[in-house]
DSSP file (Angstrom, degrees, kcal/mol; ACC not computed):
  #  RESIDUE AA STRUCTURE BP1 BP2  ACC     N-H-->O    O-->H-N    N-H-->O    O-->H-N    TCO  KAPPA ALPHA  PHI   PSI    X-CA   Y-CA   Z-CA
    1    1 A X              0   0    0      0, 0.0    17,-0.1     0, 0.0    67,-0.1   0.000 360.0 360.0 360.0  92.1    0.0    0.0    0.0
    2    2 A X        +     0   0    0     15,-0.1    16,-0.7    17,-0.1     2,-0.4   0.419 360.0 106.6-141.0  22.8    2.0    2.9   -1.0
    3    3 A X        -     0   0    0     64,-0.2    66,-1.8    14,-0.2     2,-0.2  -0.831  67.3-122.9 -80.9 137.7   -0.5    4.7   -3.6
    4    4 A X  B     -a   69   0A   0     -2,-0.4     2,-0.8    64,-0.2    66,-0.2  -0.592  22.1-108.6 -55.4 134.3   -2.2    7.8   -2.6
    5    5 A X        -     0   0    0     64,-3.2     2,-1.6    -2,-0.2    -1,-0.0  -0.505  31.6-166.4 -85.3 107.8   -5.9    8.1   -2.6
    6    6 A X        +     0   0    0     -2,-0.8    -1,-0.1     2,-0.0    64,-0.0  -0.598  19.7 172.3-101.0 107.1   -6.5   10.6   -5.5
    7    7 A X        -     0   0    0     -2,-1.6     2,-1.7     1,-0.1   107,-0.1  -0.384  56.4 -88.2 -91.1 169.6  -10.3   11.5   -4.8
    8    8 A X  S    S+     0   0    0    106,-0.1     2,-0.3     2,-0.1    -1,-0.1  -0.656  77.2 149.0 -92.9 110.7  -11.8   14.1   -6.7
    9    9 A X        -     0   0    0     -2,-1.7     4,-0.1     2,-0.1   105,-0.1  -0.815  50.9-138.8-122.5 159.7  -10.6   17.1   -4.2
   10   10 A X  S    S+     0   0    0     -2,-0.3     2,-0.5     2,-0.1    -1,-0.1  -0.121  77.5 110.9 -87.7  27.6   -9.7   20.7   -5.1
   11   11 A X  S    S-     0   0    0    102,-0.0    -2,-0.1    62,-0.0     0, 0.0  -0.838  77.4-109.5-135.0 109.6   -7.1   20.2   -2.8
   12   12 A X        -     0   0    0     -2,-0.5    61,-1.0    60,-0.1    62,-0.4  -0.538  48.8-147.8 -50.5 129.1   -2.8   19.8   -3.6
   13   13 A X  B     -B   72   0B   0     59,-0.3     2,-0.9    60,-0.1    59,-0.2  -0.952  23.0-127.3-108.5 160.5   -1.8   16.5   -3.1
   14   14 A X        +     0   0    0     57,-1.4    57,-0.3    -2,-0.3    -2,-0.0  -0.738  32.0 162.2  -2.9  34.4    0.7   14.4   -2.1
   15   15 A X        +     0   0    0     -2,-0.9   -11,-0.2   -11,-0.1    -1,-0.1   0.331  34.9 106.4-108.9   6.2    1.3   12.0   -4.4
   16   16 A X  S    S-     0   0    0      1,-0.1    -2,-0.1   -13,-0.1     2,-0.0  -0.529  77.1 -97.1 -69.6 158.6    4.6   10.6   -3.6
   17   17 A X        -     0   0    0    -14,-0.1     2,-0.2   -13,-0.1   -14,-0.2  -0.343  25.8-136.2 -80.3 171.1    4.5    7.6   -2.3
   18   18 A X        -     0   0    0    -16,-0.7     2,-0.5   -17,-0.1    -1,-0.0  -0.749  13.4-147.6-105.7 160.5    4.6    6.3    1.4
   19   19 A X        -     0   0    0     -2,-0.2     2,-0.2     2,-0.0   -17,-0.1  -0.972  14.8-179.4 -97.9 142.5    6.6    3.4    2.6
   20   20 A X        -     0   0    0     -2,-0.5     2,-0.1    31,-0.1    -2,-0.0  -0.714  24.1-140.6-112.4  98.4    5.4    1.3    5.4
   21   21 A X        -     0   0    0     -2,-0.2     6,-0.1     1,-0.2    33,-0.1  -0.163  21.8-173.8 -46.6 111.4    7.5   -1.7    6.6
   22   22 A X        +     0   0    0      1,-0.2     2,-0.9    -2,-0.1    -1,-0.2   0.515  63.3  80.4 -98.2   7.2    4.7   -4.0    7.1
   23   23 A X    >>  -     0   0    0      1,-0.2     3,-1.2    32,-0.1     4,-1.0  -0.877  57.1-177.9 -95.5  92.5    6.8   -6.8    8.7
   24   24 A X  H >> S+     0   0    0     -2,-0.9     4,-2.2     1,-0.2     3,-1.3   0.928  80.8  53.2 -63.4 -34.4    7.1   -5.4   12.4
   25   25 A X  H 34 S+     0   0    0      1,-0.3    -1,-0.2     2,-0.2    -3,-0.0   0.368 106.2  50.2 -93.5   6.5    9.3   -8.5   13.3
   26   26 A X  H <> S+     0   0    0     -3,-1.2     4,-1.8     2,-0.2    -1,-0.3   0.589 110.4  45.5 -81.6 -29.4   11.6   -8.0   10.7
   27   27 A X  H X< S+     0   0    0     -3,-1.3     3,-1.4    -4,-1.0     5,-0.4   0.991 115.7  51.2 -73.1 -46.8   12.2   -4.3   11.5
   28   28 A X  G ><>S+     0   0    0     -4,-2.2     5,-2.3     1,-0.3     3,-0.5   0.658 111.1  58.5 -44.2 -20.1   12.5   -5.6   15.6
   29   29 A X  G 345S+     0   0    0      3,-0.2    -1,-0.3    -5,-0.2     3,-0.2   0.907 107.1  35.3 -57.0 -70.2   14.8   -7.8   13.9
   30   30 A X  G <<5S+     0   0    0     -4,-1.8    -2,-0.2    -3,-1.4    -1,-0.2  -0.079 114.9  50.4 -77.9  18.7   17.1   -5.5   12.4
   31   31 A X  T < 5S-     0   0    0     -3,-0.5    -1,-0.2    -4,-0.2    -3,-0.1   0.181 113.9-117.4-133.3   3.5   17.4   -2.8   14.8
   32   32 A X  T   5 +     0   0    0     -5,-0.4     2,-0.7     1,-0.2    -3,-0.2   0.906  52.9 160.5  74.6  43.1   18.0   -5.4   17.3
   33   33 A X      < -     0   0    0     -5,-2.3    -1,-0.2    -6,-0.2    -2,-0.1  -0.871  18.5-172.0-103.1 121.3   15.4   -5.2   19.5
   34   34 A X        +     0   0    0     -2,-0.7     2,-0.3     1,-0.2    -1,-0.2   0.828  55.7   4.0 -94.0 -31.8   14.8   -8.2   21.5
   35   35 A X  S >> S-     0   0    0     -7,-0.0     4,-1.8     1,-0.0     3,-1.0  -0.951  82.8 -81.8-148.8 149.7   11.3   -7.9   23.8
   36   36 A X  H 3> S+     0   0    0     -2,-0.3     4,-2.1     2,-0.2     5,-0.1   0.509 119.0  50.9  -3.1 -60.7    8.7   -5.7   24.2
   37   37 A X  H 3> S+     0   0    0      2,-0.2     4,-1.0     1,-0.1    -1,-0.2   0.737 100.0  55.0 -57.0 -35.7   10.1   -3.5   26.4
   38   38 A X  H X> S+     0   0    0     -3,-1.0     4,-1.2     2,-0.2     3,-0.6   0.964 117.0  53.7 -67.4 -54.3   13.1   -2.7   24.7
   39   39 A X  H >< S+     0   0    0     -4,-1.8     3,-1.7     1,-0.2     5,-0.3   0.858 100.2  49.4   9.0-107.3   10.2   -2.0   22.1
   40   40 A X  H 3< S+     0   0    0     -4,-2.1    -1,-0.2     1,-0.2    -2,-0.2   0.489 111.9  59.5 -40.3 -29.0    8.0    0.1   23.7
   41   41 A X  H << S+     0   0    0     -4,-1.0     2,-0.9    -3,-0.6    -1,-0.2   0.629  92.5  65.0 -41.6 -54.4   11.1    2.0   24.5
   42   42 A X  S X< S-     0   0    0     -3,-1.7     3,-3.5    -4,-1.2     2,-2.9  -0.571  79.1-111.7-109.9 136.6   12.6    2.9   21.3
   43   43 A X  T 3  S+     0   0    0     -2,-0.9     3,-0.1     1,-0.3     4,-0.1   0.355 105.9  67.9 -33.0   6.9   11.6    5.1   18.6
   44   44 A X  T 3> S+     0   0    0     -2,-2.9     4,-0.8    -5,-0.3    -1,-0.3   0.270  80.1 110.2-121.1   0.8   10.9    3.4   15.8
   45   45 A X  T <4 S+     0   0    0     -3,-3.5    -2,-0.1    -6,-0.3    -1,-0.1   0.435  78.2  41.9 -60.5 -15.8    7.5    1.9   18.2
   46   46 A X  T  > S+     0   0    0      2,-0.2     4,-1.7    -3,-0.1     5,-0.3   0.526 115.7  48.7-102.9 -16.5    4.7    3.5   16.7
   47   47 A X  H  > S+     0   0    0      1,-0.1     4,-1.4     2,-0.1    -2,-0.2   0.823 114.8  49.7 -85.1   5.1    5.8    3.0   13.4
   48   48 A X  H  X S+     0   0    0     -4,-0.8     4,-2.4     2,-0.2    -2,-0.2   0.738 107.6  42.8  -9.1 -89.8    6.3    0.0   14.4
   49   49 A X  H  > S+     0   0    0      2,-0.2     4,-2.8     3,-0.1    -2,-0.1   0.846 117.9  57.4 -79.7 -30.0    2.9   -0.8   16.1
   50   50 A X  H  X S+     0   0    0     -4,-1.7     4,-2.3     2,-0.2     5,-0.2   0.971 104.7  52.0 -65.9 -54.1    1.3    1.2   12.2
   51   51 A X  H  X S+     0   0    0     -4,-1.4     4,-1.4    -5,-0.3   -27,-0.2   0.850 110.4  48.5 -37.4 -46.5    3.2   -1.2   10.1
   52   52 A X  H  X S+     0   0    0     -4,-2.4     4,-2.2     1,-0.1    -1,-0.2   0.948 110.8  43.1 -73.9 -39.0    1.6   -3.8   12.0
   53   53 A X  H  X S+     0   0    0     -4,-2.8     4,-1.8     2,-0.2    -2,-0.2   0.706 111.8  59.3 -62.6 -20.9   -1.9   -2.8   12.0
   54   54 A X  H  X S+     0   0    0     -4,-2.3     4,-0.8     2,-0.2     5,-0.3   0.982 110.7  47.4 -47.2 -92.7   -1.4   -1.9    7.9
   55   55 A X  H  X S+     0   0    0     -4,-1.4     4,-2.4     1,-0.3    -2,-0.2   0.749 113.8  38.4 -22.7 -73.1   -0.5   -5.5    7.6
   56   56 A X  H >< S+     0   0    0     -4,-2.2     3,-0.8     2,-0.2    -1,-0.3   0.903 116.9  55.8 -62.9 -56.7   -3.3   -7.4    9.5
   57   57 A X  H >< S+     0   0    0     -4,-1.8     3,-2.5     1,-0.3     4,-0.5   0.785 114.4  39.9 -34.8 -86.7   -6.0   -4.7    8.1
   58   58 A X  H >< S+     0   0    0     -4,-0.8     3,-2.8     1,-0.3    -1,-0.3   0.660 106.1  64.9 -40.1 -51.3   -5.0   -5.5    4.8
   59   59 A X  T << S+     0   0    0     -4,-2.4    -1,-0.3    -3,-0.8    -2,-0.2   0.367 108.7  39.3 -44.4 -16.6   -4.7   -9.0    5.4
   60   60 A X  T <  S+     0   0    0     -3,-2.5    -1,-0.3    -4,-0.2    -2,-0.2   0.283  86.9 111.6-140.9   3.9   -8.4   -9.4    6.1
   61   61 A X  S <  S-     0   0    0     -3,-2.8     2,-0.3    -4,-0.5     3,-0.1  -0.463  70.3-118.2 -64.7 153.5   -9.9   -7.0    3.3
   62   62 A X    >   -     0   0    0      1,-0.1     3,-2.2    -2,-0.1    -2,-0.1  -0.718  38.1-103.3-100.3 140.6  -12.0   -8.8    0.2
   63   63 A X  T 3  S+     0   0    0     -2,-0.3    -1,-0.1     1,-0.2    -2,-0.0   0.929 120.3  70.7 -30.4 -58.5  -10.1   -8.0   -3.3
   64   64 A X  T 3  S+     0   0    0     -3,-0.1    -1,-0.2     2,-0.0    -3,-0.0   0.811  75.4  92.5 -53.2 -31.4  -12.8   -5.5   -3.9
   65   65 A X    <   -     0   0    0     -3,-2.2     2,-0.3     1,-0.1    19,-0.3  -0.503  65.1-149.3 -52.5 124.3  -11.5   -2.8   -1.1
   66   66 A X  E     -C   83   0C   0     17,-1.6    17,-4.0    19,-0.1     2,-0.5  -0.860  18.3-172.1 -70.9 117.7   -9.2   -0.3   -2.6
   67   67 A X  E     +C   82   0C   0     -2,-0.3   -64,-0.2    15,-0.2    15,-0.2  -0.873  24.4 127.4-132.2 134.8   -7.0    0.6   -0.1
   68   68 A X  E     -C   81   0C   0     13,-1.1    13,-3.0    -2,-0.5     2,-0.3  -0.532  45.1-118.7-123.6-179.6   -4.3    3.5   -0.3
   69   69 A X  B     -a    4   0A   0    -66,-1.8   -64,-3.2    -2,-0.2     2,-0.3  -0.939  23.4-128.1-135.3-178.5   -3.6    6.6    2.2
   70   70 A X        +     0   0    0      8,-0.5     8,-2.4    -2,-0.3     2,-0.4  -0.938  23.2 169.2-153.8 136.1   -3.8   10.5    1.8
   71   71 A X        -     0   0    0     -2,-0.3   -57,-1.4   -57,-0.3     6,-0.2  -0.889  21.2-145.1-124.8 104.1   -1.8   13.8    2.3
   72   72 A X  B >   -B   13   0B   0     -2,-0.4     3,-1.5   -59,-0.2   -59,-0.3  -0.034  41.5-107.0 -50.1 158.3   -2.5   17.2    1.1
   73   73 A X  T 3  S+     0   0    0    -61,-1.0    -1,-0.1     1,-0.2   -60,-0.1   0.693 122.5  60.1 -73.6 -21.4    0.4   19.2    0.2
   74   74 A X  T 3  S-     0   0    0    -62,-0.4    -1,-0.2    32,-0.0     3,-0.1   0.090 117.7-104.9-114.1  41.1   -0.9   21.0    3.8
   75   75 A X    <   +     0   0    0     -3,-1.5     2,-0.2     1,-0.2    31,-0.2   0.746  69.1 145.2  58.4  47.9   -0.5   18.2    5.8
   76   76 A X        -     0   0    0     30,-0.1    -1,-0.2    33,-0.1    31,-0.2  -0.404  35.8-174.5 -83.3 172.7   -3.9   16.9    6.5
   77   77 A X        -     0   0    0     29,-0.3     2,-0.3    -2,-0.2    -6,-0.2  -0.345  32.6-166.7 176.0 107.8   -3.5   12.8    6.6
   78   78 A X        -     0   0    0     -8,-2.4    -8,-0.5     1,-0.1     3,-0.2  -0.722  18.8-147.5 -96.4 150.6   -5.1    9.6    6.8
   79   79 A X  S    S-     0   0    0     13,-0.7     2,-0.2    -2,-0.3    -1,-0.1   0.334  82.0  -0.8 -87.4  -9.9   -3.0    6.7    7.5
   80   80 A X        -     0   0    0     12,-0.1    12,-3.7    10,-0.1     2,-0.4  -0.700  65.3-164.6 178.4 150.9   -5.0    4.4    5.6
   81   81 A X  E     -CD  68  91C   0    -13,-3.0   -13,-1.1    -2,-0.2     2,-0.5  -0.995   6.5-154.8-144.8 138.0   -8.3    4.8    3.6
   82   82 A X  E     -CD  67  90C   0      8,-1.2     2,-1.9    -2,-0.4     8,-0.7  -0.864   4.4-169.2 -97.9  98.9  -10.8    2.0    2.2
   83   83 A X  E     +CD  66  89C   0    -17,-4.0   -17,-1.6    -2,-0.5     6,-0.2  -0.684  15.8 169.6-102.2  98.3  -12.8    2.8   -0.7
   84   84 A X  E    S-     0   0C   0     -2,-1.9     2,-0.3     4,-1.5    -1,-0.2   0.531  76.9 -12.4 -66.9 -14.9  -15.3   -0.4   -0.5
   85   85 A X  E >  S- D   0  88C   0      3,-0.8     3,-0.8    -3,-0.3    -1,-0.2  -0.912  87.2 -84.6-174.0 178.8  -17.2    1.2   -2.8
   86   86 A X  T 3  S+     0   0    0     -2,-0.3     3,-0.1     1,-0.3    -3,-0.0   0.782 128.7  30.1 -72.5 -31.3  -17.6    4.9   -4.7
   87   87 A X  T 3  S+     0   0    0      1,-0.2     2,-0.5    -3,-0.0    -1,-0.3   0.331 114.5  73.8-114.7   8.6  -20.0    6.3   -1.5
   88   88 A X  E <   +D   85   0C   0     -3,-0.8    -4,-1.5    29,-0.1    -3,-0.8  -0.774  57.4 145.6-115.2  78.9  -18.4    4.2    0.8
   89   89 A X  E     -D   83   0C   0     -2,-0.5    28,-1.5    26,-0.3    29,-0.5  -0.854  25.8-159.2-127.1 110.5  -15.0    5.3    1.8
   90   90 A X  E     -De  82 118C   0     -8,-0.7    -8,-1.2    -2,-0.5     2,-0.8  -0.618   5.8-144.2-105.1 156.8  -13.4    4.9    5.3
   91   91 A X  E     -De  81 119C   0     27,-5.6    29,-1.0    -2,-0.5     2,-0.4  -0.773  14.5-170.2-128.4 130.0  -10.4    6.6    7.2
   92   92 A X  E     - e   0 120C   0    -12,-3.7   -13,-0.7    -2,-0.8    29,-0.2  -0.731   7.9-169.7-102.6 136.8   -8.5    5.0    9.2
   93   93 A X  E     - e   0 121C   0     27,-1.4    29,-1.3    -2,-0.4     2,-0.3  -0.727  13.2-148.9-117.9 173.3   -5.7    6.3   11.7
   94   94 A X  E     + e   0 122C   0     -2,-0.2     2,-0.5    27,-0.2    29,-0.2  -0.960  25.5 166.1-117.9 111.1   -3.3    4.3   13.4
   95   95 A X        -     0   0    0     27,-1.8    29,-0.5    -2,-0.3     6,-0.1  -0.936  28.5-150.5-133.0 155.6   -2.3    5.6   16.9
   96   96 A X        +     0   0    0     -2,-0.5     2,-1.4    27,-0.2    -1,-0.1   0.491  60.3 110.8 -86.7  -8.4   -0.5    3.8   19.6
   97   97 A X        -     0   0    0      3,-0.2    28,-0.1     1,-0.2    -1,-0.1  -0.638  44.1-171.5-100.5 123.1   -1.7    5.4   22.3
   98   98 A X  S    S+     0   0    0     -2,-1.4     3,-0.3     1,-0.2    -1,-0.2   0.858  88.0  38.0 -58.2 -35.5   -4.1    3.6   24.8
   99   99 A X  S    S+     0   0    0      1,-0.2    -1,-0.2    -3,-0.1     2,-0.1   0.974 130.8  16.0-107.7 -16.0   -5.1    6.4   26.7
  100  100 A X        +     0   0    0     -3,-0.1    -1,-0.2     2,-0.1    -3,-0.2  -0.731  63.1 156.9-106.6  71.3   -5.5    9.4   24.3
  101  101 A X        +     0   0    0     -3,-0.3     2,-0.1    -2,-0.1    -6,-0.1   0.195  23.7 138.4-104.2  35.1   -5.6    8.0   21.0
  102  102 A X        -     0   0    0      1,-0.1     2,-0.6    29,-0.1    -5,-0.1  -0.420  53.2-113.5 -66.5 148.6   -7.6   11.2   19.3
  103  103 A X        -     0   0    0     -2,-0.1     5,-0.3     1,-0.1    -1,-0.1  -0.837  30.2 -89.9 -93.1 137.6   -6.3   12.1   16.0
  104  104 A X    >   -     0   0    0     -2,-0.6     3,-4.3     3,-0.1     4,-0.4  -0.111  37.8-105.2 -34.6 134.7   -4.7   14.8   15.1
  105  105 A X  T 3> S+     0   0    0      1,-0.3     4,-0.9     2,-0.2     5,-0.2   0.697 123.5  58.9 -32.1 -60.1   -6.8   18.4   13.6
  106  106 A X  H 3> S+     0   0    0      1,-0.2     4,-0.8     2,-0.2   -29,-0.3   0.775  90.6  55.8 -65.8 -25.1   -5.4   17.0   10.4
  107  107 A X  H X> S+     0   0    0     -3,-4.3     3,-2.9     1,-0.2     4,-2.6   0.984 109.9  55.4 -54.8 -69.4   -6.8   13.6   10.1
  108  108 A X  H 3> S+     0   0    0     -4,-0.4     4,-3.2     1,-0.3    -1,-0.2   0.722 107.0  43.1  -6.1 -72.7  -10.2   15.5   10.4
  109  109 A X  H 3< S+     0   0    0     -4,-0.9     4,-0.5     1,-0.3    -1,-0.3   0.295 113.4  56.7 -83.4   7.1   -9.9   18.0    7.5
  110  110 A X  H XX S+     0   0    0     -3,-2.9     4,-1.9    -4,-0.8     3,-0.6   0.777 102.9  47.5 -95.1 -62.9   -8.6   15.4    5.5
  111  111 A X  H 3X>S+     0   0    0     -4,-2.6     5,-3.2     1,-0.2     4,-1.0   0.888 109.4  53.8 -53.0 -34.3  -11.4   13.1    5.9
  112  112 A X  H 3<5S+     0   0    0     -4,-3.2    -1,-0.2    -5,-0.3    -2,-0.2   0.954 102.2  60.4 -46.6 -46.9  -13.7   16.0    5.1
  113  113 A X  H <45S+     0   0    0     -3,-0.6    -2,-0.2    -4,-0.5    -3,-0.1   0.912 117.1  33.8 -49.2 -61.9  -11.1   16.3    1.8
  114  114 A X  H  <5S-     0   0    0     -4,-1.9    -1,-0.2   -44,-0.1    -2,-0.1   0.554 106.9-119.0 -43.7 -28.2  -12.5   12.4    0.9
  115  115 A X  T  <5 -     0   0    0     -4,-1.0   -26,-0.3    -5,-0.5    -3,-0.2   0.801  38.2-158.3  94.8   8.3  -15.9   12.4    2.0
  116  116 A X      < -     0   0    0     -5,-3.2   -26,-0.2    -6,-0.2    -1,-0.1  -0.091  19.0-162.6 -68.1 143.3  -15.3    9.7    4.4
  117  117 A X  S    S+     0   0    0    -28,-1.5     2,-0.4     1,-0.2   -27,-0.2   0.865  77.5  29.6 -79.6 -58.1  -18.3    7.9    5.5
  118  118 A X  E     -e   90   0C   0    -29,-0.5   -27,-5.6     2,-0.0     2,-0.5  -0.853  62.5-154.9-119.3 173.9  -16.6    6.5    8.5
  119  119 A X  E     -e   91   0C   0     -2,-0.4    17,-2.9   -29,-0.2     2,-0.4  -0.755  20.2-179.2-131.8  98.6  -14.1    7.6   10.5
  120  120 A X  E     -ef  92 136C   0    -29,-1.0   -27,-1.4    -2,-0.5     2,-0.4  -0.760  17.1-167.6 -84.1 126.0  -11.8    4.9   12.7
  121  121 A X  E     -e   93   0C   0     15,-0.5    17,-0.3    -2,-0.4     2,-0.2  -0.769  10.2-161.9-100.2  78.5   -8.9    4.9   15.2
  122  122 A X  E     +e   94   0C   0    -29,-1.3   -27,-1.8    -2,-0.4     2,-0.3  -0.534  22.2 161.0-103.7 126.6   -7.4    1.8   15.7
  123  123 A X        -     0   0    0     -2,-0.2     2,-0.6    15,-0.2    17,-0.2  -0.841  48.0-101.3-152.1 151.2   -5.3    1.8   19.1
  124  124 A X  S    S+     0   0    0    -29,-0.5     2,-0.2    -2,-0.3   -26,-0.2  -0.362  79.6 102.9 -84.2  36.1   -4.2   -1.0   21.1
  125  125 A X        -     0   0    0     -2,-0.6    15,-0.1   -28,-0.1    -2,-0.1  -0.428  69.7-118.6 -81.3-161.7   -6.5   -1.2   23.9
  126  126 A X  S    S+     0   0    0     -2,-0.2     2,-0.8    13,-0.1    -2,-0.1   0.334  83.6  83.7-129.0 -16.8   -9.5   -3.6   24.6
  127  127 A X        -     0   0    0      2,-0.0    -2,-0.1    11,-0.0    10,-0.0  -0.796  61.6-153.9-123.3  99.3  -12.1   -1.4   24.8
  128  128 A X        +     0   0    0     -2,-0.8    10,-0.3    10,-0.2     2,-0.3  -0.581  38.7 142.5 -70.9 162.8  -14.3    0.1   21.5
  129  129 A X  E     -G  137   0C   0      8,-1.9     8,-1.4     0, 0.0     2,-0.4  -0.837  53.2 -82.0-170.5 158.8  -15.9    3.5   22.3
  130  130 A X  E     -G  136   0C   0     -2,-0.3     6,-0.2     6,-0.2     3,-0.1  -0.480  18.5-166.9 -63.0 122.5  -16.6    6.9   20.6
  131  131 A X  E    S-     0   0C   0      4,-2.6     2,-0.2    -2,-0.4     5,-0.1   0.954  80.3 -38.8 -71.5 -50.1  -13.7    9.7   20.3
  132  132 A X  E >  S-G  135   0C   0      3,-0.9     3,-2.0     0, 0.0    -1,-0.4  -0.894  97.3 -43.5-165.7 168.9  -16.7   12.2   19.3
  133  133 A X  T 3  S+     0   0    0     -2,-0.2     3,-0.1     1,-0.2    -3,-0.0   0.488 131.4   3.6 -15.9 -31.3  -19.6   12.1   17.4
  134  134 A X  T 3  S+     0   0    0      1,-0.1     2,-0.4     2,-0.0    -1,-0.2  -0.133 107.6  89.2-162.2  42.9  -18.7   10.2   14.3
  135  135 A X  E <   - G   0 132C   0     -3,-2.0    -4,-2.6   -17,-0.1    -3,-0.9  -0.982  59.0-171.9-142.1 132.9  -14.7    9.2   14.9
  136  136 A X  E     -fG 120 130C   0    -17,-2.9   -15,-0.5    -2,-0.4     2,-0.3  -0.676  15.5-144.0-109.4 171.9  -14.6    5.8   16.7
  137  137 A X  E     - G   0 129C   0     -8,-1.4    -8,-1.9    -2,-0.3     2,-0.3  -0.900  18.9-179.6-138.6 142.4  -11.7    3.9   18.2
  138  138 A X        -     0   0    0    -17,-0.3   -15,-0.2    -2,-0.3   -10,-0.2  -0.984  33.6-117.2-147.1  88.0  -11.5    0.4   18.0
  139  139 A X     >  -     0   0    0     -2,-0.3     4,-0.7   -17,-0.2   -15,-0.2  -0.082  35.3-123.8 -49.0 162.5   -9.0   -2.0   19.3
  140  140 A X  T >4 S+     0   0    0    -17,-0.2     3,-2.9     1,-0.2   -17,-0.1   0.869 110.4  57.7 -76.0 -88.5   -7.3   -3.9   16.0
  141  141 A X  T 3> S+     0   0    0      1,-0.3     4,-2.5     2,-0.2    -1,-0.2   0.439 107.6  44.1 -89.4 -38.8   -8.2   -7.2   17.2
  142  142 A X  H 3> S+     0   0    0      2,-0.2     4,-1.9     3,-0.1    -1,-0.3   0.896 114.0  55.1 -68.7 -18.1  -12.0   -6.2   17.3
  143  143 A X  H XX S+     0   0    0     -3,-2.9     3,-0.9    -4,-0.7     4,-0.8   0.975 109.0  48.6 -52.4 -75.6  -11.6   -4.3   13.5
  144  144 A X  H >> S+     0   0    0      1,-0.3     4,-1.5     2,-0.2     3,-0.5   0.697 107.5  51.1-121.6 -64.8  -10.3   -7.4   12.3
  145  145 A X  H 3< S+     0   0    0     -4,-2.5     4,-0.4     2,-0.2    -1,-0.3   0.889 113.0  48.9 -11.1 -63.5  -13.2   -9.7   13.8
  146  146 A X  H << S+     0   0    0     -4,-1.9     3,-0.2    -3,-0.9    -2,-0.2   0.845 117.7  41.0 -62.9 -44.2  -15.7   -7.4   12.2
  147  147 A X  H << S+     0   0    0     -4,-0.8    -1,-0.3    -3,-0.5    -2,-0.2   0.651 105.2  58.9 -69.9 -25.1  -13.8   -7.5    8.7
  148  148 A X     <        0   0    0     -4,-1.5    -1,-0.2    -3,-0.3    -2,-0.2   0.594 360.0 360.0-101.4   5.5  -13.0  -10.9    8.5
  149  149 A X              0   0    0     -4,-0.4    -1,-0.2    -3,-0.2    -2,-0.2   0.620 360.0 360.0 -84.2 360.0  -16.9  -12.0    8.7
């Protein structure tokens, strides 16, 4: 997934591509990281913990889901977008934090930029619940339930 989601926007984009290493245990691998803690620790841990959630999302999509991300030339940004169909498009953020896992101002104006129909957070805790009115957050493992029925 390293295309950019080119909607019809009046809006400069981004079009370069993104990388995301989507094998987290190859980067823990190669930076030497041995456990969890040592993990959680070092900097490279929420791209890290995105790369993984990238992976398994994808991993459980049907062919027909397009999925890409998108960045305006003024830094709005989703982290990963689903077009299941033409009026159906969701944006997805990835954050690593359990106890404030709101997205950033940009994620917002971005999804406005798309249209998105929903709006997702997907954050390592246990617990689904509403961020605000129409942004959810979702632990992966329950995303991934929902998708893979």
């Amino acid at each position: 997934m390293d295309s950019p989601y080119l909607a019809n926007t009046k809006k400069r984009l981004t079009r370069s591509p993104k990388v995301y290493v989507r094998d987290s245990g190859l980067v823990h691998a190669l930076l030497g990281i041995g456990n969890g803690e040592e993990l959680l620790g070092h900097p490279v841990s929420g791209w890290s913990w995105k790369g993984f959630v990238i992976e398994n999302i994808l991993g459980v999509l049907p062919p027909s889901v397009q999925a890409c991300f998108y960045r305006s030339s003024a830094g709005a940004e989703i982290n990963l977008v689903l077009e299941h169909a033409p009026n159906d498009v969701w944006a997805i953020e990835v954050k690593r934090s359990i106890n404030n896992p709101a997205p950033a101002r940009g994620f917002h104006t971005a999804c406005q930029d798309i249209g998105a129909t929903r709006k997702i957070v997907i954050y390592p805790g246990t617990e689904s619940f509403m961020l605000n009115h129409n942004t959810q957050a979702i632990p992966l493992g329950n995303f991934l339930a929902q998708e893979s029925q």
